[in-house]
N, C-alpha and C positions, 0 to 999 in steps of 0.2 A: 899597859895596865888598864883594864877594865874600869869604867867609873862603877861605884859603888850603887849602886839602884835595886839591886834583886829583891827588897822586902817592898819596894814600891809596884814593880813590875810582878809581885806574887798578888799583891792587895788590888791591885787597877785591874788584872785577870778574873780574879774574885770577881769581882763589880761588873764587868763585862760580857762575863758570860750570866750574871744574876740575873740582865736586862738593865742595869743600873746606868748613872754617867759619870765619866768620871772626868777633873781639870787637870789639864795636861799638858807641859811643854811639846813647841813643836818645831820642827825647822824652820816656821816663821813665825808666830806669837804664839802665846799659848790660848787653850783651844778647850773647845767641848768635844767631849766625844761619845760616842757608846756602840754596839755593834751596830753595824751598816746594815744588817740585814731582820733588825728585829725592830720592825716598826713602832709596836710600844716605846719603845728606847726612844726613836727618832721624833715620836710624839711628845713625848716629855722634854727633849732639849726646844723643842720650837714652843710649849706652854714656858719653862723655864724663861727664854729669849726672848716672850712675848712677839713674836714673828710668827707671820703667816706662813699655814704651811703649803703654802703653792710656790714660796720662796726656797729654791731647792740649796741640801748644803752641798759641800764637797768629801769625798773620801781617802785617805789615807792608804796605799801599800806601803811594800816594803822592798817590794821585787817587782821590775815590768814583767816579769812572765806572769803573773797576776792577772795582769787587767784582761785577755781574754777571756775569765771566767766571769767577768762584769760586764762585757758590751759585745754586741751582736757580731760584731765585726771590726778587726783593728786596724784602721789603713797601714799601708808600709810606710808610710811618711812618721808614722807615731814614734816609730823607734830610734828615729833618727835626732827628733825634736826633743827627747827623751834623755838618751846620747847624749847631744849635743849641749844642752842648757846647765850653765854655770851656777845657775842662782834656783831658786825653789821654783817649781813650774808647773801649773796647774792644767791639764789639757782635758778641755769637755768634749767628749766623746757622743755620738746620737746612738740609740736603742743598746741602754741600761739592762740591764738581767741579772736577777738574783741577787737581787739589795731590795728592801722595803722601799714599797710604791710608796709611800708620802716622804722618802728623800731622792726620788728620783723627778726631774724640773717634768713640766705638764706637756714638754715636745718629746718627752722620752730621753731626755740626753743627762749626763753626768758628769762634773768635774769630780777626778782622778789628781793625786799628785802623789810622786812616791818619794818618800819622805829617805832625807840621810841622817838626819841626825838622833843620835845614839837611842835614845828611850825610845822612842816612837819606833826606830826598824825593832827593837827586840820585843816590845811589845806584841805588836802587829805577827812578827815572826812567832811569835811563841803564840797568838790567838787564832793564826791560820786563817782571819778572813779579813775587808779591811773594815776600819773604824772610821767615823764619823767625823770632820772635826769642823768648826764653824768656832769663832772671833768671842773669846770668854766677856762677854758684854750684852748689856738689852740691848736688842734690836733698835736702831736708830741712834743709840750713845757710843760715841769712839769709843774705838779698838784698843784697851788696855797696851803698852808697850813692854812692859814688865809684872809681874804677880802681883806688885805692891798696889799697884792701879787698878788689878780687878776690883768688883764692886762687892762689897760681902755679902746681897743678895743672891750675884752668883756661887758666891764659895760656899753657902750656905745651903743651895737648891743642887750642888750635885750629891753623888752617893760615895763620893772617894777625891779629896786633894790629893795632888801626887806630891810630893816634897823634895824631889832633884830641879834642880834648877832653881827655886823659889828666889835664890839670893843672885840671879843673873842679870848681869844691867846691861849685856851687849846687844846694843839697837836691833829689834830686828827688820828685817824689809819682809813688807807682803808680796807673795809669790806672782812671775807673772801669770798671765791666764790668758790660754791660747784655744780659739774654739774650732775644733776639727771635725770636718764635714768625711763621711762616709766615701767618697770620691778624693780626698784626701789635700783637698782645697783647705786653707786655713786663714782665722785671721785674729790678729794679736787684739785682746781685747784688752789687757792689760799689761804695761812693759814692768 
């Protein structure tokens, strides 16, 4: 059985394509998001976040066949690392395309993760491109673990709560982050 989310997943769409952001579970905390590719959007999560925006975020698929529409070139090591990883896995990729230049980091490169759990692939799925997601918290104050811990500044400065999951208290781990060189050289920046 399907979890019940469709009037969340109609309302977060809504918001998405308005240019809006919306707070959102995610395979590892929950998250800001908005479309990856419409820089207004990505500007207002980095005023919301009080972060600089030369601090680049990460993005959301839903499918590896994706990411070659995002980066210049996908080593074959990518799919493997991809493949392979048990736990949520962020891999920064070099020369970004077709995501707004103020969430792409200033060497040109992009962390990617493609996302398993339920709301975020049908999302993503049903929006056709990926979404944004950065740590639902001000820049520089930990990383909420659950919804109840977000700060009501941020629930307050997006354009849509989502309401699945809100009552979830299972720990989450932040994803690794693995930084892959175009030669397809890698190195674990975070386990």
């Amino acid at each position: 059985m399907l979890p019940d989310f469709q009037e969340d997943i109609k309302k977060a769409l809504e918001t998405l394509r308005e240019g809006g952001i919306i707070l959102y579970p995610t395979d590892t905390i929950w998250g800001i998001g908005c479309d990856a590719a419409n820089a207004n959007a990505v500007k207002k999560i980095y005023e919301l976040k009080q972060r600089e925006d030369h601090k680049s975020m990460l993005v959301l698929l839903e499918n590896p066949n994706m990411i070659p529409s995002y980066i210049a070139e996908m080593p074959e090591v990518a799919w493997d690392l991809i493949e392979c990883s048990e736990k949520p896995t962020t891999v920064i990729y070099d020369n970004a395309k077709n995501l707004a230049p103020n969430l792409v980091a200033d060497d040109g490169s992009i962390g990617i993760r493609i996302t398993r759990e339920a709301f975020t692939s049908e999302l993503i799925r049903r929006f056709r491109k990926p979404i944004v997601s950065t740590s639902a918290n001000i820049s520089g104050q930990p990383s909420p673990a659950f919804f109840d811990e977000i700060g009501e500044a941020i629930k307050a400065g997006v354009d849509y709560v989502v309401k699945y999951r809100q009552d979830d208290f299972l720990e989450a781990q932040p994803s690794t982050i693995i930084k892959l060189g175009n030669s397809g050289l890698f190195n674990i920046i975070r386990k």
